[in-house]
N, C-alpha and C positions, 0 to 999 in steps of 0.2 A: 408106493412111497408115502409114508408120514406129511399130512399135512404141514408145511411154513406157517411161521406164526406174524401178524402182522401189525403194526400201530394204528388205527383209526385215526387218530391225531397228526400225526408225524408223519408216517406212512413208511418208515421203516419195517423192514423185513429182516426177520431172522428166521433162520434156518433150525429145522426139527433136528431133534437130538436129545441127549440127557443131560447134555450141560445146558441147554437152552433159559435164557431168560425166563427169571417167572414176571417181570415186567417191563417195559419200558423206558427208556434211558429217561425219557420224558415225564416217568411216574404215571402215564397209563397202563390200562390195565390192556393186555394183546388180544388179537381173535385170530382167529385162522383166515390165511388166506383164502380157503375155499368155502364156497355158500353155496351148496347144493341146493336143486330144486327136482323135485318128480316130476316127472312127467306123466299127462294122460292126466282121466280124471280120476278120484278118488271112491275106492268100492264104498256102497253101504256100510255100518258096525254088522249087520249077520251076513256077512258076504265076506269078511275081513279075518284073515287070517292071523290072529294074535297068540297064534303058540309061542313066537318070542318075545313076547310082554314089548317091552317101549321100544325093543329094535325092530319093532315091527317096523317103523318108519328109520329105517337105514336109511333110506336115499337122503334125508332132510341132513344126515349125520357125516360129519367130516374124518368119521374113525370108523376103521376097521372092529368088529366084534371077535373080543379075544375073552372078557373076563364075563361072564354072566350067570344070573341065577333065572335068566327070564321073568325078571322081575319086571312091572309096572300091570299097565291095566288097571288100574286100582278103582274099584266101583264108583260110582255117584247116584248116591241114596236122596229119595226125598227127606226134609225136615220143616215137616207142616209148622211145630212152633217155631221158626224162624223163618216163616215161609222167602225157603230158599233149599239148595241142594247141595250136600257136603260131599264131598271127596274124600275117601278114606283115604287118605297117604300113608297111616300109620297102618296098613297092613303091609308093607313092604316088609324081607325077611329080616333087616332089622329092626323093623318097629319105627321107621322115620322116613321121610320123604326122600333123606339126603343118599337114597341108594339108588336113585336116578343120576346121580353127580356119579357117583361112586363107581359103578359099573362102566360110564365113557372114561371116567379116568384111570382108571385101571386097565383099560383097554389100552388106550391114549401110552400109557408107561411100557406093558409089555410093546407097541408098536415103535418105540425110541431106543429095547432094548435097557428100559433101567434094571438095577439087580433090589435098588430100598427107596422106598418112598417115605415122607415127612407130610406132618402136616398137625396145624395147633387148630384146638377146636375145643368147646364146653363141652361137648360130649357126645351130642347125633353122632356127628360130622366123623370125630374120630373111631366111635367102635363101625361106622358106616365103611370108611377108607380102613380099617386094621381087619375086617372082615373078606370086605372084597380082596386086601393084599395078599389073606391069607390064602381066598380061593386061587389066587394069578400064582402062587408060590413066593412071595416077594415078600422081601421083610420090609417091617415098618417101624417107626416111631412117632410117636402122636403125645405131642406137648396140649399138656391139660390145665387147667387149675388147680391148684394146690387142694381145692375144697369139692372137684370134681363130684356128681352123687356117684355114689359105690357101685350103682345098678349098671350105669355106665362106662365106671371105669374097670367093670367084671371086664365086660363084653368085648374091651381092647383087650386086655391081658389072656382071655381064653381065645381068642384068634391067635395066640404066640407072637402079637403085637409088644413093643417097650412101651407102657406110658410114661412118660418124663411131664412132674407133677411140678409147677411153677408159681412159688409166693409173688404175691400181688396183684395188680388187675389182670383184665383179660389180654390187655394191650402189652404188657409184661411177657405174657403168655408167645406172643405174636412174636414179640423183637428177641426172645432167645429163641424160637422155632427160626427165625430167620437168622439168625448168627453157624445156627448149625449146617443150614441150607448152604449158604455161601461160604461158609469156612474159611480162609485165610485172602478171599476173593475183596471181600468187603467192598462187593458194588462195581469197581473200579473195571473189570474185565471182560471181555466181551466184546465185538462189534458187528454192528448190525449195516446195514447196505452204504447208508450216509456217512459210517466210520464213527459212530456216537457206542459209547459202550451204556450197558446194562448190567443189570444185577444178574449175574450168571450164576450156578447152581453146580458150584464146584468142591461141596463141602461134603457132608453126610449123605446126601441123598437125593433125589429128586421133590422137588416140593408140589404134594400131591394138593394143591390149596384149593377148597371150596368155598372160598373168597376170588384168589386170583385169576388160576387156571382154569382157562377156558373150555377143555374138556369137560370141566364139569356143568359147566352154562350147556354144553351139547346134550349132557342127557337132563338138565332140570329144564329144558326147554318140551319135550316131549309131554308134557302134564299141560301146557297148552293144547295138544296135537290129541293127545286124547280126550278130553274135555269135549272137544269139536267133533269129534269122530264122535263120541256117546251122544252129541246132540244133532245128530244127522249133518254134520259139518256144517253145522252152523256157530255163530257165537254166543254166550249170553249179553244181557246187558252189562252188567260189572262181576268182575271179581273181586274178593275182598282177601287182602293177603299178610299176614308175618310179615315186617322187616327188623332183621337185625345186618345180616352182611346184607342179604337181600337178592340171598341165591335162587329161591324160587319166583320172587317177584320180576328178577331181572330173566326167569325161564320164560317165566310166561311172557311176557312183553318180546321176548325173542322169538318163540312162538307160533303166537297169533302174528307178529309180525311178516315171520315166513311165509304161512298160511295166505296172507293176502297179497304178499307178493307171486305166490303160486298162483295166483287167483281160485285157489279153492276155497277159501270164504269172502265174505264181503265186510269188510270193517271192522273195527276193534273194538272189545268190548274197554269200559272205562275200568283203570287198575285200582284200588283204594287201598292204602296201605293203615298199616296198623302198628305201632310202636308203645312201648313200655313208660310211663309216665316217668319224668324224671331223667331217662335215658333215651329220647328221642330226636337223633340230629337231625334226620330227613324231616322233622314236623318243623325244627329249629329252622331250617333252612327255607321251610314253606311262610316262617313270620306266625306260625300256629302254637296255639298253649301246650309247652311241653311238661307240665303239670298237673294232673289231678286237683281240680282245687279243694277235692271233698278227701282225699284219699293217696298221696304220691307213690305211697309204699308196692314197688314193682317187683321184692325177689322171688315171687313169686315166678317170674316170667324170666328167669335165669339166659335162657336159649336164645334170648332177643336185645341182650344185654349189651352193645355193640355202641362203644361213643365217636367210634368212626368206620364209618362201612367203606370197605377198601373199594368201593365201585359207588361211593357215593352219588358222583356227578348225573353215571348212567341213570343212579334209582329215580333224578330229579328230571333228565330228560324222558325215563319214559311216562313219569305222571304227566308233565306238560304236555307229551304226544296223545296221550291216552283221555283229554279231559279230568286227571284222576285226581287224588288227595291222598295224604295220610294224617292222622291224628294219634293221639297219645293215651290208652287208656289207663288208667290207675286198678292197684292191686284189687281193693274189693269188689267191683265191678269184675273183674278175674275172678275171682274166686267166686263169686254169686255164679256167674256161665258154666264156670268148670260142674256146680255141683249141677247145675240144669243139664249139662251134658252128659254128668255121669247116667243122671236119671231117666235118662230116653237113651239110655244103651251104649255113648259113646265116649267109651271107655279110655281117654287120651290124658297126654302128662299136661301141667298146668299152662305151660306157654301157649300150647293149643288152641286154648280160649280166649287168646288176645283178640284173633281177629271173628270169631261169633261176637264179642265184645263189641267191636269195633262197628259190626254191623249194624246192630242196634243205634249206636249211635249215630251212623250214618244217616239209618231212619228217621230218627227222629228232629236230626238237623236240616230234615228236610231234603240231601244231598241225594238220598234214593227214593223213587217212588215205592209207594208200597206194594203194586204189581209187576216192581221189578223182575226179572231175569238174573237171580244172583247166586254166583257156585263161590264157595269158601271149601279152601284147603284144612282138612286137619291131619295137623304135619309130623306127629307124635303118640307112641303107643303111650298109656298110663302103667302098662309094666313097668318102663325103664323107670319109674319113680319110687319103686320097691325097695 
C-alpha cells in the first residue's frame, strides 16, 4: 500500500490517494509517514550493484519503482582549478538533476493510480516531470513562463506533454498551476485525522510539485546517498549547493541525515547555499547582503529565480543544523565561472555556475579552508540553452 502522508508540525495524517493534499491545512509542507532504514552494513562502490542507478538504495525510499530510466549514479570528477569535486548532475537523460525528483514521483503517481499529473516549473523541472509522465503513460500539463527558453519548452511539448505558458512572474506561474490543481475545491475540502481540511487536489490533475511533493525529496535525497557511497561512505566536509525552491539542497540534507541516522556515516558535512543576487530570500532571512554591490544583475541565473521557496523554513533549519550559510552571488561573477567552466570541459547552462561561484567566495571569506573536502553539484546541461 501507498505510503500516508503526514504533517511534521501538526502531526496530522492524511491518507494516500490522488485527491490527496499537496499541503497542509497548516501551510506545511507533508512527508511520508514511513522512514525507512537498511539494514546490515553497507557494500563497498565496486561490490555495489548499481544497474538500477539511484534505486539502488530502495530500502531508504518510501515508494515502490514503477517509472524509471535507471537514471542517477552520476559521476564525481576531480576539479583541480577549484580544488574540489563536481558531480555531474547534468548527465541525467534529461540534462538536469531534477530527474531524481522525477522518477520517485512518477512512481509515487502511478502507485495512487493517477491518470494526469500538473506541475509549474521555469523549465528543468517541467520537461523533467512531462518526460517521465510520458514514460509512466500519463498525461501532463506543466505551467511555464510566458518567456520559458525554447530549448526547454521543446523538450515538454515532444514528450506529448501541454505546456500552459503564463504572463507575469514566476509566482503567477504557481497560483494558476494551483487553481488548476484544485479546481472548484479552492482549499476548503479535505480532512485529515484532527478534522482540519486541506488543499485537496480535486481539479485537473495530481500536482506533480518539485516544490511540494515529497516524493520528489525521496529521489533528490539519493544525490546524498551516492556522494557517500563514491567516497567510501564517508562524507565530505561541505557541500556547496543551488537554492531557488531548494530541492536538492533540502535532498541532501535529507540524505546525509538518514545516512547517520542509519549509522552508516558519521556526521554531516556543512551545506552552503548559493542564491541569485537581488533574488535571495534564504540570504534575506540569514540578515546576509542580498545584493551584488559590484554587479546585481542575476537573469542570468533564471533557474534559481524563486522569491519564496515553498519549503523555505526547512532550507533555514537544515543550514542551522548543518553549521551551513548561503550567500548571494551576482551576474558577472556568473558569467566569469560559466566561461571557466566551459573551458575545462563542463559544459552546463548558466545557473550552474552559481554555486562554483559561490564557492570561491566561500573561500575567500574565509568560511572554508583551502584543504577543504568540497563536492559542488552541477545541476544543468548547457544544451538546454540552445
Amino acid at each position: 500500500m501507498p505510503a500516508n502522508l503526514t504533517c511534521p508540525d501538526c502531526g496530522t495524517v492524511y491518507e494516500a490517494g490522488p485527491d490527496e493534499p499537496w499541503r497542509c491545512a497548516c501551510g506545511r509542507g507533508l512527508e511520508f509517514t514511513e522512514r525507512p532504514h537498511p539494514q546490515g552494513d553497507p557494500l563497498p562502490l565496486h561490490s555495489l550493484d548499481t544497474s538500477e542507478g539511484l534505486w539502488t538504495f530502495f530500502e531508504f525510499i518510501p515508494i515502490e519503482q514503477h517509472v524509471t530510466f535507471y537514471e542517477g549514479f552520476t559521476p564525481i570528477v576531480d576539479a583541480p582549478e577549484w580544488d574540489a569535486q563536481f558531480k555531474l548532475e547534468y548527465v541525467f537523460p534529461t540534462g538536469s538533476f531534477k530527474d531524481r525528483g522525477a522518477t520517485t514521483t512518477l512512481s509515487r503517481a502511478v502507485e495512487l493510480g493517477v491518470e494526469k499529473v500538473i506541475d509549474d516549473s521555469s523549465g528543468n523541472a517541467g520537461a523533467s516531470i512531462a518526460t517521465y509522465a510520458a514514460r509512466a503513460g500519463l498525461e501532463a500539463d506543466i505551467f511555464v513562463p510566458a518567456d520559458v527558453k525554447q530549448s526547454k519548452l521543446m523538450a515538454i511539448q515532444r514528450a506529448d506533454a501541454r505546456p500552459v505558458r503564463i504572463e507575469g512572474t514566476r509566482e503567477d506561474v504557481t497560483a494558476a498551476c494551483l487553481r488548476a490543481v484544485e479546481g472548484n475545491a479552492g482549499g476548503d475540502d479535505g480532512a485529515g485525522t484532527d478534522g482540519s481540511s486541506a488543499p485537496r487536489q480535486t481539479g485537473e490533475g495530481w500536482y506533480a510539485s518539485h516544490a511540494w511533493n515529497p516524493a520528489f525529496y525521496a529521489g533528490t535525497m539519493t544525490f546524498a546517498f551516492e556522494v557517500a557511497a563514491q567516497q567510501g561512505w564517508t562524507v565530505p566536509d561541505a557541500v556547496v549547493l543551488p537554492i531557488g525552491h531548494g530541492t536538492l539542497f533540502l535532498g541532501a540534507y535529507r540524505g546525509f541525515s538518514l545516512l547517520n541516522e542509519a549509522g552508516i556515516v558519521d556526521g554531516m558535512p556543512r551545506l552552503l547555499g548559493a542564491q541569485a543576487a537581488g533574488c535571495a530570500p534564504i540570504v534575506a532571512a540569514l540578515g546576509g547582503d542580498t545584493v551584488d554591490a559590484d554587479d546585481a544583475g542575476t537573469d542570468i541565473a533564471d533557474g534559481i529565480r524563486i522569491t519564496e521557496p515553498a519549503r523555505g523554513t526547512e532550507i533555514l533549519e537544515a543550514i542551522e543544523e548543518t553549521d551551513g550559510d548561503a550567500i548571494a552571488v551576482g551576474g558577472d561573477p556568473i558569467e566569469t565561472a560559466l566561461d571557466r567552466l566551459h573551458r575545462n570541459g563542463f559544459y552546463v547552462e548558466p545557473t550552474c555556475a552559481v554555486a562554483p561561484t559561490a564557492l570561491e567566495q566561500y573561500r575567500e571569506a574565509g568560511v572554508l579552508d583551502d584543504d577543504a573536502d568540497v563536492v559542488v553539484p552541477l545541476t544543468g546541461s548547457g544544451l538546454k540553452t540552445l
